[in-house]
N, C-alpha and C positions, 0 to 999 in steps of 0.2 A: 446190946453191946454199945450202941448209939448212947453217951450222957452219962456212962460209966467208968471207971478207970483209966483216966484220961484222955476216953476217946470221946470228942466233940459229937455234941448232939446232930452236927450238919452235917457229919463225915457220909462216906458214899462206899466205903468199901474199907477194911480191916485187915492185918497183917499179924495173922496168930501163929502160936505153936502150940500146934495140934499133938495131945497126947492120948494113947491107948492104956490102962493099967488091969491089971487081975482077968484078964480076959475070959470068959468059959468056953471056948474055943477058937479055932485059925478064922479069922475074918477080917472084915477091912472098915472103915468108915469114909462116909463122906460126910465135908462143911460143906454146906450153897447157901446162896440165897433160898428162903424158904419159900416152899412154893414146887417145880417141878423138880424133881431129884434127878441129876445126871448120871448118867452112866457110865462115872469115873471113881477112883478112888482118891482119897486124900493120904490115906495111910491105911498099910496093910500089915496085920498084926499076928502073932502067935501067943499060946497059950504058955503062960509062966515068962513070958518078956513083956517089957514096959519099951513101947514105942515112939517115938514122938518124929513130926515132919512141919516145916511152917508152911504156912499155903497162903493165901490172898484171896479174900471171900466178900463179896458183893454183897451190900448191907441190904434187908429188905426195906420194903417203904416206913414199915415200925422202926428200924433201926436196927433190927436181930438176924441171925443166922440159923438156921437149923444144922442139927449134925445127923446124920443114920448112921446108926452100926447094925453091921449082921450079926450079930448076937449079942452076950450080956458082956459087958464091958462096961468099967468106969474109966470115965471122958474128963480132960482136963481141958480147958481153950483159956493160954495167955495170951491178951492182946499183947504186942510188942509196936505195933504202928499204923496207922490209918490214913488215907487219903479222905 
């Protein structure tokens, strides 16, 4: 995320809108920092709706983010702003 679409290679953390699309079933995702995965959700989703939530995500030390989803879903992440 760090160095790409406007978001400065120094930033510390990012301000995206997290989207779920085509899902294969009810589940949720999380954005963190990569690394330990929390045991929260960012967005929680159904099958045949397109979800979307902004969250605030802690950049790792490469600059990236990891997302987990519980199942098969495609993932969209617009950055919109960064600290």
């Amino acid at each position: 995320v760090a160095g790409r679409a406007g978001v400065p290679a120094d930033a510390s953390a990012v301000m995206a809108n997290l989207t779920i699309a085509g899902a294969s079933a009810d589940g949720y995702a999380t954005a963190y920092e990569c690394g330990t995965r929390p045991p929260t959700s960012s967005v929680n989703y159904q099958v045949g709706r397109n979800v979307a939530n902004e969250v605030m995500v802690k950049l790792s030390r490469s600059g990236s983010i990891c997302v987990f989803v519980s199942g098969t879903a495609n993932v969209i992440v617009d950055a919109v702003g960064f600290v």
